[in-house]
BATORKE-768117 format. One line per 3 residues: for each residue x, y, z of N, C-alpha, C, O, CB. Coordinates in steps of 0.001 Angstrom, whole numbers, plus 500000, padded with zeros to 6 digits. Glycine has a CB too. Example, Ala and Ser with C-alpha at 12.3 -4.5 7.8 and 13.67 -1.06 7.14 Angstrom:
<recs>
513190,494310,507800,512300,495500,507800,513200,496700,507800,514236,496681,508465,511308,495527,509046 ~ 512850,497750,507080,513670,498940,507140,512900,500030,507870,513409,501138,508039,514084,499402,505725;
</recs>
This chain:
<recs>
609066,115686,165823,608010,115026,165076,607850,113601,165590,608898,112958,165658,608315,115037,163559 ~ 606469,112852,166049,606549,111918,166533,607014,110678,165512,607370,111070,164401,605438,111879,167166 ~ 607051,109527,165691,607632,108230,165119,606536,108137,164388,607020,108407,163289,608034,106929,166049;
605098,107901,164138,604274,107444,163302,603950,108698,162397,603306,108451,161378,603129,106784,164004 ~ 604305,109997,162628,603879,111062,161518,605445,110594,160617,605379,109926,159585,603652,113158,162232 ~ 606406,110932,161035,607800,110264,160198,607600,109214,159530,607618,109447,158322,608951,109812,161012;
607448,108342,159745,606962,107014,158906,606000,107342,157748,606214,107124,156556,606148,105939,159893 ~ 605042,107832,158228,604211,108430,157572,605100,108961,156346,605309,108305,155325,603483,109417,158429 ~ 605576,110209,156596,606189,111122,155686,606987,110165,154642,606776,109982,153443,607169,112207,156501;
607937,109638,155468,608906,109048,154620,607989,107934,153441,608294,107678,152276,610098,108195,155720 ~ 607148,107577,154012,606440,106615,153279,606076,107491,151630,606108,107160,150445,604937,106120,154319 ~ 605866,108271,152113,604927,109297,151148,605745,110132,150536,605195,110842,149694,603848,110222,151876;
607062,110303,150708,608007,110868,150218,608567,109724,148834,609193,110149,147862,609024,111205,151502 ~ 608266,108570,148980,608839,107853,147881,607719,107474,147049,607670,106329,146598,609665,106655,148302 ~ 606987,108160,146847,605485,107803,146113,605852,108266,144944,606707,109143,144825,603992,108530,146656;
605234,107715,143961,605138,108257,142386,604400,109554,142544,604850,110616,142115,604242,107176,141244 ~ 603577,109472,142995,601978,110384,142732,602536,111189,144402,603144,110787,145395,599757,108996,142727 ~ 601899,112522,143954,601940,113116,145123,600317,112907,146146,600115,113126,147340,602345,114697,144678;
599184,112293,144814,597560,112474,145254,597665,110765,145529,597611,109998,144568,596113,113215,143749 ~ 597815,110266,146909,597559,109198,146703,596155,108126,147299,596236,106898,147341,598672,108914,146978 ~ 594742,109044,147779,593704,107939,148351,594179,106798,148558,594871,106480,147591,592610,107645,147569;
594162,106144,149208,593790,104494,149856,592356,103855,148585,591157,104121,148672,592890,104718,152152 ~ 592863,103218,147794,591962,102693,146371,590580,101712,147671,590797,101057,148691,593409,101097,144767 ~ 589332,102048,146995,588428,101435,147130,588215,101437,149177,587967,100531,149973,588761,100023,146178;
588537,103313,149388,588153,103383,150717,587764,104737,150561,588268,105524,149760,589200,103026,151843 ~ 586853,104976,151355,585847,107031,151563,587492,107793,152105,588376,107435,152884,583828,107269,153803 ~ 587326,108715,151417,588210,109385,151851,588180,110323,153276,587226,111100,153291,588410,110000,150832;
589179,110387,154631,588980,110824,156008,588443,109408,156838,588451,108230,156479,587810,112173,156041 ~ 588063,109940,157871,587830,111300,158760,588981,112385,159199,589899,112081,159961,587289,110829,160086 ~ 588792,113893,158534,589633,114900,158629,588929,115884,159108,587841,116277,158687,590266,115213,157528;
589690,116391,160207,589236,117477,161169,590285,118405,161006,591444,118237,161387,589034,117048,162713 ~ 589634,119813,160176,590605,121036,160238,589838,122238,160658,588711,122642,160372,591316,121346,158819 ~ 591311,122935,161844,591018,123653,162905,591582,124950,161969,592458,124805,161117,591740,123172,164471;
591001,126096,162242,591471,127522,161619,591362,128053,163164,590605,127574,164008,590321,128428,160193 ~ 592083,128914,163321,592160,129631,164660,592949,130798,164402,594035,130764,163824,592795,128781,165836 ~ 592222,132143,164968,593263,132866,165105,593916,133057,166024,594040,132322,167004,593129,133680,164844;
594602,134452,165745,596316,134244,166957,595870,134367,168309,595139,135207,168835,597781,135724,166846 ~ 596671,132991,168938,596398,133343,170612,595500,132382,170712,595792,131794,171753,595771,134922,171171 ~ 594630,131907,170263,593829,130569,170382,594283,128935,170657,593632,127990,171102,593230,130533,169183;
595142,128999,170371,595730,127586,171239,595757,126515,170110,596139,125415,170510,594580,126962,172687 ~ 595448,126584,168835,594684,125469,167724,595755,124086,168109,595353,122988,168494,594819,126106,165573 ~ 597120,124461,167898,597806,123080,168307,596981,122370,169120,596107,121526,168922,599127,123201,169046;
597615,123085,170425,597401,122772,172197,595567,122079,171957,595304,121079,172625,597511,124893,173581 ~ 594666,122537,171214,593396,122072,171461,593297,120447,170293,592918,119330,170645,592177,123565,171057 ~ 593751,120852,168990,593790,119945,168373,594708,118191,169064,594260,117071,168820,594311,120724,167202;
596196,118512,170035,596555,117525,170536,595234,117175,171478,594590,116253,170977,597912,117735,171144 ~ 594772,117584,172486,594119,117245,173468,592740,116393,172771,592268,115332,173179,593868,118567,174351 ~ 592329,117124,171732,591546,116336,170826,591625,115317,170364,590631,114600,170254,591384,116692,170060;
592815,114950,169958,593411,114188,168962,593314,112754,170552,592968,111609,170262,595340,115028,168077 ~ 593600,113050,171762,593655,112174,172522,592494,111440,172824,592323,110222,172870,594144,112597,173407 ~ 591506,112644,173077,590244,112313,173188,589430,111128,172326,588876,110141,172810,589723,113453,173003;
589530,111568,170672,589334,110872,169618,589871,109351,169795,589097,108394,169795,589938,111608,168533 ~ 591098,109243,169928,591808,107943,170247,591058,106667,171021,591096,105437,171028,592967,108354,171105 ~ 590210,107986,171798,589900,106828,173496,588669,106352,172489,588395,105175,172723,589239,107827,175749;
587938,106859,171553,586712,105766,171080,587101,105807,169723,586214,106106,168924,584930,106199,171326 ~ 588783,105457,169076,589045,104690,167949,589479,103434,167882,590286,103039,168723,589754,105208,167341 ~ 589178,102891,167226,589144,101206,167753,590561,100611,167124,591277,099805,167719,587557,100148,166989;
590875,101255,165581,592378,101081,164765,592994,101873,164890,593704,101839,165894,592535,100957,163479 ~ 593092,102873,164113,594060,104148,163739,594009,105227,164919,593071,105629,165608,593525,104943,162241 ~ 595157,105496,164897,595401,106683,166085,595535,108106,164969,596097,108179,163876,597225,106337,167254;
594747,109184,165780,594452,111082,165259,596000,111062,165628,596632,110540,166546,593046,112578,166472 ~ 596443,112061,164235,597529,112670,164203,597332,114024,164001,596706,114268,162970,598299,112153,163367 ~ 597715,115119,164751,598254,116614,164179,598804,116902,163142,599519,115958,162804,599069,117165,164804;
598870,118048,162168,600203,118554,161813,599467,119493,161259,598298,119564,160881,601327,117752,160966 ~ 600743,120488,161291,600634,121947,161163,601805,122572,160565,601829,123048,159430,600401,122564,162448 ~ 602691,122547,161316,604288,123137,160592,605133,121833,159848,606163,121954,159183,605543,123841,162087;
604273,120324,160204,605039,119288,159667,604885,119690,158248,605817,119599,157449,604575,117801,160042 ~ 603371,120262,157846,602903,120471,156360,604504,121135,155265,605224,120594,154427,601329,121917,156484 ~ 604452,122536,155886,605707,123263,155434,607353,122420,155582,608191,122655,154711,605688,124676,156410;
607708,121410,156795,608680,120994,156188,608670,120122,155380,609462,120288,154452,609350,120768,156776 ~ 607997,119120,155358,607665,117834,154469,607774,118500,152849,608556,118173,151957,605859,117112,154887 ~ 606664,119578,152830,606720,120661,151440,607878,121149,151008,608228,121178,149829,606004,121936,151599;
608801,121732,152394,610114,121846,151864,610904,120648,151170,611346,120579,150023,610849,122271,152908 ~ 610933,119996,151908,611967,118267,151242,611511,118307,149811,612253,118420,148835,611343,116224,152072 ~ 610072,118191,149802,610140,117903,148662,610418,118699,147610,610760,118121,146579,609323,117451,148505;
610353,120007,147602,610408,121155,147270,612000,121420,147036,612401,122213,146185,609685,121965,148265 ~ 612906,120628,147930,614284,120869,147870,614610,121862,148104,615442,122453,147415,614821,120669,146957 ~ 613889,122510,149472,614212,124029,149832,613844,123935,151256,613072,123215,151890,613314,125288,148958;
614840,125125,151621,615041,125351,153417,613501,125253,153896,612773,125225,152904,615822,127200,153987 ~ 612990,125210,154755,612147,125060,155525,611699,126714,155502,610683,127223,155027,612651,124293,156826 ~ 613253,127564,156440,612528,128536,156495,612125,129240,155247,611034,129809,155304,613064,129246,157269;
612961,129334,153845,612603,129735,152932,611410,129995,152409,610746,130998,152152,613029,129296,152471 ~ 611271,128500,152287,609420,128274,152460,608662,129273,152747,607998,130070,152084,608917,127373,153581 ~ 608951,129034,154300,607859,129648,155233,607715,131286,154765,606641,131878,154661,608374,129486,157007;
609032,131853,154517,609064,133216,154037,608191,133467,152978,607288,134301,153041,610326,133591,153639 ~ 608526,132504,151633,607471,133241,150625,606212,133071,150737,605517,133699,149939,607605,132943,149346 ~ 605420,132049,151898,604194,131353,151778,604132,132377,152733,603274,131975,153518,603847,129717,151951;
604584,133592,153176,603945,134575,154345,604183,135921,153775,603939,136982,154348,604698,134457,155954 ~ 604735,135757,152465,604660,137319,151688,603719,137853,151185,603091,137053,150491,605341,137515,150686 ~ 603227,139021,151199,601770,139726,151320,601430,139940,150001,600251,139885,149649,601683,141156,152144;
602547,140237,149043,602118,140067,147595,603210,140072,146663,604342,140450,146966,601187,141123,147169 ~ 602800,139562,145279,603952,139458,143895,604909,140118,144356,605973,139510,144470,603584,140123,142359 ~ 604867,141323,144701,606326,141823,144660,607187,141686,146158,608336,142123,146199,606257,143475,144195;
606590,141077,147341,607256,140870,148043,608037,139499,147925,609155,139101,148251,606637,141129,148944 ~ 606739,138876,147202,607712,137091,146619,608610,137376,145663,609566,136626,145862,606687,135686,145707 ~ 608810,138043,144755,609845,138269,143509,610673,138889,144416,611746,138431,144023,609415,139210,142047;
610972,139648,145408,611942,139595,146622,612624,139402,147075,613733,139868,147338,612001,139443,147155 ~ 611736,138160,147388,612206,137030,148754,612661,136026,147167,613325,135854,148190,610381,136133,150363 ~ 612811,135659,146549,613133,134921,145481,614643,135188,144564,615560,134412,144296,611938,135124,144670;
614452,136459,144278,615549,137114,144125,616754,137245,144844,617787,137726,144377,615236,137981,144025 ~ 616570,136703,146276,617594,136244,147138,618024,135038,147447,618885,134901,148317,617419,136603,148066 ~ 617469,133931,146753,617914,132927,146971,618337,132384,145819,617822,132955,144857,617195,132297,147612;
619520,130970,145342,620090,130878,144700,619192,130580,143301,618139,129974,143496,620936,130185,145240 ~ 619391,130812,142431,618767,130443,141108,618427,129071,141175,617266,128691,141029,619669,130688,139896 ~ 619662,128077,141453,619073,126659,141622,618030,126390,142035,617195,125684,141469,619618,125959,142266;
617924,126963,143173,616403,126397,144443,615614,126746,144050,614552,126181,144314,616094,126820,145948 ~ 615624,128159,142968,614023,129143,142385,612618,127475,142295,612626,126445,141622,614491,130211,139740 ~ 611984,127834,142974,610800,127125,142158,609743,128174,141841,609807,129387,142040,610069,125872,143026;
608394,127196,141111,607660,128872,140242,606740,128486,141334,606672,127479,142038,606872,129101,138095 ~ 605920,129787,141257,604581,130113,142163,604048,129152,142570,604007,128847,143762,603525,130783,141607 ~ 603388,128308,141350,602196,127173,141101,602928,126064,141919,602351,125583,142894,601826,126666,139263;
604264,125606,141537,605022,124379,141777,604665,124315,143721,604451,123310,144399,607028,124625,141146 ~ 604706,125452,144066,605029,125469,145520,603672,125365,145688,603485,124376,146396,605856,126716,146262 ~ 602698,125847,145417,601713,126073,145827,600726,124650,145880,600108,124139,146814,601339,127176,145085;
600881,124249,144386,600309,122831,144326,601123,121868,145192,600531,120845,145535,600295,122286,142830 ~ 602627,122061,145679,603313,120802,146759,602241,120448,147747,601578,119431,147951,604784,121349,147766 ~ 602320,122040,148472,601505,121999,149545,599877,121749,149661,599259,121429,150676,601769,123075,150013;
599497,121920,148696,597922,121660,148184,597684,119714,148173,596892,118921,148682,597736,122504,146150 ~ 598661,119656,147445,599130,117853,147509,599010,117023,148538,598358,116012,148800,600511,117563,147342 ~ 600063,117924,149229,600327,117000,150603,599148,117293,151499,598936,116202,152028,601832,117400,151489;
598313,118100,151939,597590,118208,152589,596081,117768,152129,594980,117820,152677,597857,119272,152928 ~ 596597,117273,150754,595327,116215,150543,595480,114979,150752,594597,114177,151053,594804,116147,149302 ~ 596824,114737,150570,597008,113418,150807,596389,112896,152783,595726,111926,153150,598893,113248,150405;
596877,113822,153432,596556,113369,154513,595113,113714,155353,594720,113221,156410,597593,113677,155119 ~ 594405,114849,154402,592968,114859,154707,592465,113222,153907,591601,112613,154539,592138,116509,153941 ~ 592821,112751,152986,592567,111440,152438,592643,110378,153006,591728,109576,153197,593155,111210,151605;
594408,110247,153504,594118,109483,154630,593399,108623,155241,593200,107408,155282,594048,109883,155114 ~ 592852,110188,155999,592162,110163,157280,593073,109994,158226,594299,109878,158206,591166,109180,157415 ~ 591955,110003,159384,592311,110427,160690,593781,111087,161396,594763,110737,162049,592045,109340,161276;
592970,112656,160562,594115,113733,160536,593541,114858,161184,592418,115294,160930,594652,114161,159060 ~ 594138,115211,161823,593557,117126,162420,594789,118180,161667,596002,117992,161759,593768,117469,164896 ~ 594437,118772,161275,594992,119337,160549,594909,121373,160845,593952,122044,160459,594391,118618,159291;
595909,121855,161446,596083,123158,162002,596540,123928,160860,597599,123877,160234,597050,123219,163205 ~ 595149,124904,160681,595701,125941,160293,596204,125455,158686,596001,124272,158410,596824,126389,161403 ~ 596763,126217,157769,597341,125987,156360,596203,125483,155376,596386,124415,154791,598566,124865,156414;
594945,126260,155152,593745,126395,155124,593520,124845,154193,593456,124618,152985,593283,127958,154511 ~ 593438,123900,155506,593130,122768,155251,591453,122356,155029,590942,121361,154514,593777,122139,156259 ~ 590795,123690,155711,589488,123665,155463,588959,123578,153822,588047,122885,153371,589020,124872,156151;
589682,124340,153245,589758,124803,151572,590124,123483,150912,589731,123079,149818,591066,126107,151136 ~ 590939,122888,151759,591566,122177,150463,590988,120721,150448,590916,120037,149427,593329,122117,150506 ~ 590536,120277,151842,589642,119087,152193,588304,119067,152178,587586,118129,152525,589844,118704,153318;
587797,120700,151543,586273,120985,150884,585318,119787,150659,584203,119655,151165,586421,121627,149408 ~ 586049,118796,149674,585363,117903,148975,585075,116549,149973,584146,115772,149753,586198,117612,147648 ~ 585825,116433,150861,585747,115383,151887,584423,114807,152433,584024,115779,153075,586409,115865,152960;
583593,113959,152572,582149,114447,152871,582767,113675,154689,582165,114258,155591,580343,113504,151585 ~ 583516,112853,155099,583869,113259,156853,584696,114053,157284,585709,113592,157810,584333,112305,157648 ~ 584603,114776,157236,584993,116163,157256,584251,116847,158067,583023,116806,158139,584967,116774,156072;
585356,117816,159015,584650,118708,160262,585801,119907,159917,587007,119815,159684,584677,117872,162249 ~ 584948,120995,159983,585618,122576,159495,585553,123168,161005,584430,123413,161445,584476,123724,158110 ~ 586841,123449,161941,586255,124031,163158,587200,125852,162851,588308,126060,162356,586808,122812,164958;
586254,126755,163348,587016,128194,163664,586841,128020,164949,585977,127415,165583,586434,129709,163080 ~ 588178,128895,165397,588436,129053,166785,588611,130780,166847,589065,131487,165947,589878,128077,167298 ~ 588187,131150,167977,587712,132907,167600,588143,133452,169261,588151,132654,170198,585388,133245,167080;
588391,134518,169384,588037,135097,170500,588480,136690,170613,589496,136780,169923,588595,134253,171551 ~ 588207,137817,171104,587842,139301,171128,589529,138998,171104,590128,138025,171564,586738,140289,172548 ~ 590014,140087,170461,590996,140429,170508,592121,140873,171547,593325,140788,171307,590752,140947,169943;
591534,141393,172815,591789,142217,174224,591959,140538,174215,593098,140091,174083,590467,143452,175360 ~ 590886,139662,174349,591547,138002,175563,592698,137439,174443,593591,136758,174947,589819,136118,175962 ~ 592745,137588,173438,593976,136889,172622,595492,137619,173172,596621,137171,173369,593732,137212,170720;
594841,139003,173299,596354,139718,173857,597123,139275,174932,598336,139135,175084,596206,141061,174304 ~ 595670,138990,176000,596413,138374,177078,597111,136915,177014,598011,136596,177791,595518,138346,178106 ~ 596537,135956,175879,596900,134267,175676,598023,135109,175220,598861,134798,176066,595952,132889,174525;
598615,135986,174434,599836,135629,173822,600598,136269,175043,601557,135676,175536,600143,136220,172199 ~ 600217,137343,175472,601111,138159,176780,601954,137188,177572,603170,137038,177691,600046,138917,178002 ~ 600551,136381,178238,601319,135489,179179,602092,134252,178178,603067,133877,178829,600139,134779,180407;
602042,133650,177139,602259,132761,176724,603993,132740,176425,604725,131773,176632,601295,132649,175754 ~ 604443,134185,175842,605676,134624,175419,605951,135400,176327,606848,136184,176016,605805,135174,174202 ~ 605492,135533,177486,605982,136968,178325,606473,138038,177842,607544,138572,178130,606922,136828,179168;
605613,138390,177030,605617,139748,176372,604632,141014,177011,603691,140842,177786,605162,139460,174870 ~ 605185,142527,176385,604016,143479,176819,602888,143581,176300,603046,142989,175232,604276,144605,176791 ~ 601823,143942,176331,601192,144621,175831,601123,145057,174091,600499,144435,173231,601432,145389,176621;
601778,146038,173931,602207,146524,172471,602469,145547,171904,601742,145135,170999,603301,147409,172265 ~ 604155,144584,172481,604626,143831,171700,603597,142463,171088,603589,141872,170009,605805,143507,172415 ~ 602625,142290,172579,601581,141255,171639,600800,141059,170922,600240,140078,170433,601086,140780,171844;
600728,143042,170799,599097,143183,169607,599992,143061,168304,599439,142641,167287,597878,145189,169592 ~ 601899,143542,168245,602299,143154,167121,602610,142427,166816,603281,142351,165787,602765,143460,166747 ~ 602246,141336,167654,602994,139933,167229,601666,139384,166338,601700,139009,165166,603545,138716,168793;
600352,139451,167329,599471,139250,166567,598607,139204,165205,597865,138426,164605,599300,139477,166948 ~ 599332,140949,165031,598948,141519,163919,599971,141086,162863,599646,140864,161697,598807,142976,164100 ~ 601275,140971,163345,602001,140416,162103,602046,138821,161594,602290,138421,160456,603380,140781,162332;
601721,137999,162842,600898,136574,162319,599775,136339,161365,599590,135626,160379,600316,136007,163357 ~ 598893,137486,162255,597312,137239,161111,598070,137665,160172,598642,136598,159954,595585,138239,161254 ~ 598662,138592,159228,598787,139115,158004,599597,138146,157233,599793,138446,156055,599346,140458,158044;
600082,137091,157653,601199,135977,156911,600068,134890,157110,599642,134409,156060,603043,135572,157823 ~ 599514,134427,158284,598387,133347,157526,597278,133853,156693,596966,133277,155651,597599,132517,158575 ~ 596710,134845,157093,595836,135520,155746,596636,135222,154217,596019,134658,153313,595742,137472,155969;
598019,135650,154053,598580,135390,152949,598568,134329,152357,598170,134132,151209,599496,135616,152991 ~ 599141,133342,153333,598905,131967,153161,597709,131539,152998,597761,130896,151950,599330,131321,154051 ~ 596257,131490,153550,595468,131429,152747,594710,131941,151312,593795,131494,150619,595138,131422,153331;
595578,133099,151255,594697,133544,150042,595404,133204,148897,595001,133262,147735,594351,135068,149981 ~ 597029,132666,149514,597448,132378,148151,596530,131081,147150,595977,130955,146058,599045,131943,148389 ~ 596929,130080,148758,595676,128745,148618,594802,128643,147150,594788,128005,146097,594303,129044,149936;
593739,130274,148207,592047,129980,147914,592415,130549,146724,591816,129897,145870,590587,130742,148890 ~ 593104,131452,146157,593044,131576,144766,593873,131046,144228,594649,131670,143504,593031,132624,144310 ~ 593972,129561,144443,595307,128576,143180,593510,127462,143061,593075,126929,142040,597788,127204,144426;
592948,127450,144292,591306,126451,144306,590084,127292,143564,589100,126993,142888,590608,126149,146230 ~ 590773,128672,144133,589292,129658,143253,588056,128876,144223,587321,128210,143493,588963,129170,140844 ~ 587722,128817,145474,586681,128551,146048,586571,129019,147726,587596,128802,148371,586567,127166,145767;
585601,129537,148349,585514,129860,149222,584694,128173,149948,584114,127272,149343,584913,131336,149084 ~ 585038,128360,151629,584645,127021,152271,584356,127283,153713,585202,127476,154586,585802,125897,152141 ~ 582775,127262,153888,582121,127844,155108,582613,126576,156628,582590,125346,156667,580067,127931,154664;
582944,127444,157502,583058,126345,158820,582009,125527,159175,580920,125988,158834,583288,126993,160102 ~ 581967,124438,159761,581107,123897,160608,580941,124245,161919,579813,124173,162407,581294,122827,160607 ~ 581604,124505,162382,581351,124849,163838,582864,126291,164067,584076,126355,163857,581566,122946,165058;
581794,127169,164589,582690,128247,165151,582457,128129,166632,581422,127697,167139,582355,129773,164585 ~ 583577,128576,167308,583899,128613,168701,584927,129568,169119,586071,129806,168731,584291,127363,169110 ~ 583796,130268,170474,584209,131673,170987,585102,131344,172195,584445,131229,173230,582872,132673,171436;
586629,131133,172360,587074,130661,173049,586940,131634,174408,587484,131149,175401,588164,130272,172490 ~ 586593,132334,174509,586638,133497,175531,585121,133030,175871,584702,134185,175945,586975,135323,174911 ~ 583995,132265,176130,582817,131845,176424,583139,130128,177038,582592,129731,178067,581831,132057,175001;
583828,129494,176451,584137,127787,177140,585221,127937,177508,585978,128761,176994,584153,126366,176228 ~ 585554,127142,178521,586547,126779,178308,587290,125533,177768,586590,124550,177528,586750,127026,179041 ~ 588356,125469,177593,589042,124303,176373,588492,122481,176613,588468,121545,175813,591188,124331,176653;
588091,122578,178140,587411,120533,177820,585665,120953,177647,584911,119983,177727,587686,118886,179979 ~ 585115,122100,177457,583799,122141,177226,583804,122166,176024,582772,121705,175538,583075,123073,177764 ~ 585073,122766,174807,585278,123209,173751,585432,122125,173155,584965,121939,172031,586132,124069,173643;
586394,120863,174081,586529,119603,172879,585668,118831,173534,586117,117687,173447,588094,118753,172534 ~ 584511,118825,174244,583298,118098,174324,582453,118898,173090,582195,118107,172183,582579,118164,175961 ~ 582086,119918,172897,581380,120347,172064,581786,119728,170343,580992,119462,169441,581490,121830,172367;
583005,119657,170341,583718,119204,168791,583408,117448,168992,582484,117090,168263,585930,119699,168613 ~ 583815,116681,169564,583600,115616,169994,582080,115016,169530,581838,114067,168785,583861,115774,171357 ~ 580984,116079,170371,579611,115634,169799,579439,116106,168280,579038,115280,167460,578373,116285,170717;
579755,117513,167856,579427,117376,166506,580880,116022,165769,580407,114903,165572,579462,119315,165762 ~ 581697,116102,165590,582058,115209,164917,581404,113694,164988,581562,112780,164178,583247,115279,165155 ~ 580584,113704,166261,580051,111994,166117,578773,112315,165572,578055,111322,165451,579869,110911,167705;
578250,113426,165194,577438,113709,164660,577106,113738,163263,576060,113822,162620,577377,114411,165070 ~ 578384,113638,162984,578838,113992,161227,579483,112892,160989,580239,112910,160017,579923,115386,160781 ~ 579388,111780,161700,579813,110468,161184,581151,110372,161205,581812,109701,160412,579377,110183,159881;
581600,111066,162149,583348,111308,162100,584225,110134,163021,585372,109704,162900,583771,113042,162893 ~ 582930,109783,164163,583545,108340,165021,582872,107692,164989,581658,107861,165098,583907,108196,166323 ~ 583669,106383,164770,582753,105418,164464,583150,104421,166341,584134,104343,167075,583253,104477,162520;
581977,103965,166363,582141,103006,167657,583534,102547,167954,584497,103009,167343,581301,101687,167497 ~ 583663,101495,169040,585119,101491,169828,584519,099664,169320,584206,098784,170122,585431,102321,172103 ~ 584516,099603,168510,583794,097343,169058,584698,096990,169629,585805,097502,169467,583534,095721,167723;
584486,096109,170376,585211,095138,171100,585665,093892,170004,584953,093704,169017,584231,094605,172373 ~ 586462,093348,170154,587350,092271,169285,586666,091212,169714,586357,090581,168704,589028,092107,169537 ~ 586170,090552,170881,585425,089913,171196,583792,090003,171277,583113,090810,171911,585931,089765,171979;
583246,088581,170173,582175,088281,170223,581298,087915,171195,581433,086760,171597,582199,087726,169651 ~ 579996,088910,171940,579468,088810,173399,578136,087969,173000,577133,088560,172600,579150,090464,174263 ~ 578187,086474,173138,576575,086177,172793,575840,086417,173899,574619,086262,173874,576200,084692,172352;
</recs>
């Protein structure tokens, strides 16, 4: 985890309030990427996140994606992977389960976990200048008005091959790797969308199998300056 997302965390780890806006500032600019498996969402969101930088004049774009789930754990006072297990169980009775195996102490209830993570990932769509992977940050930063919703898409046959070569895996093994990813972030979102009860349309979908990845973050680049998402680079010096 880099030095300024840590700081970050820790900062926000000693907060009263888990909802904390910046008082008497617009909440963002927050850019959240949904991608399915084999799409690259990290790998495109860093390269983005660099891009963004070169015409931000203060604040530097941060990622996070799996930081969401440990940060949620800490606070949560539970393993990381634990976490990750029940937030990828397909339903009630696979979480009463996965729950039933861990110590009574650590039990937390449904809602408790659900709202951590709902929390924290408002806090840093609030922020601002956050990209935010995956952990249907689209849903939960709804209300944001700088705000950019990106899907990342591509035929299933070219995802086989991103994961084939990616893990040097076969064939078989990558359509099941695939298939058993989508079915744990699907979970994970639906636990989400029904704790919000709201559905939340993308702004921009993108067929990664049609661009390739610097045509893809030129294309995000113009709509986000489009949507008021960058603001100019000024110079510190006054040019009469």
């Amino acid at each position: 985890m880099n030095n300024t997302l840590m700081v970050y965390l820790n900062k926000r780890l000693h907060q009263n309030d888990l909802k904390y806006p910046a008082a008497n500032t617009q909440p963002g600019p927050v850019i959240c990427i949904s991608r399915e498996v084999g799409c690259g969402g990290v790998t495109m969101a860093k390269l983005l996140a660099a891009e963004l930088d070169r015409l931000t004049f203060c604040k530097k774009w941060k990622v996070v994606s799996k930081e969401i789930l440990e940060e949620s754990a800490r606070e949560l006072n539970m393993e990381t992977s634990k976490l990750r297990n029940i937030m990828k169980a397909a339903d009630r009775g696979a979480f009463d389960d996965i729950l039933s195996a861990f110590s009574e102490k650590r039990y937390k209830s449904d809602r408790k976990i659900n709202n951590t993570i709902i929390d924290l990932i408002s806090s840093f769509a609030n922020d601002g200048h956050y990209i935010i992977v995956g952990r249907a940050g689209h849903i939960i930063a709804r209300d944001i008005e700088k705000s950019l919703f990106i899907k990342l898409t591509a035929p299933h046959d070219w995802r086989v091959r991103q994961i084939m070569e990616k893990y040097n895996l076969n064939m078989r093994e990558a359509i099941e790797f695939i298939d058993k990813t989508e079915k744990e972030r699907h979970s994970f979102v639906k636990r989400i969308a029904t704790e919000i009860n709201v559905e939340v349309d993308f702004d921009l979908t993108i067929n990664l199998s049609k661009l390739n990845i610097n045509d893809a973050i030129n294309l995000i680049m113009y709509v986000a300056q489009t949507k008021g998402l960058i603001e100019p680079n000024k110079s510190k010096v006054e040019v009469f």
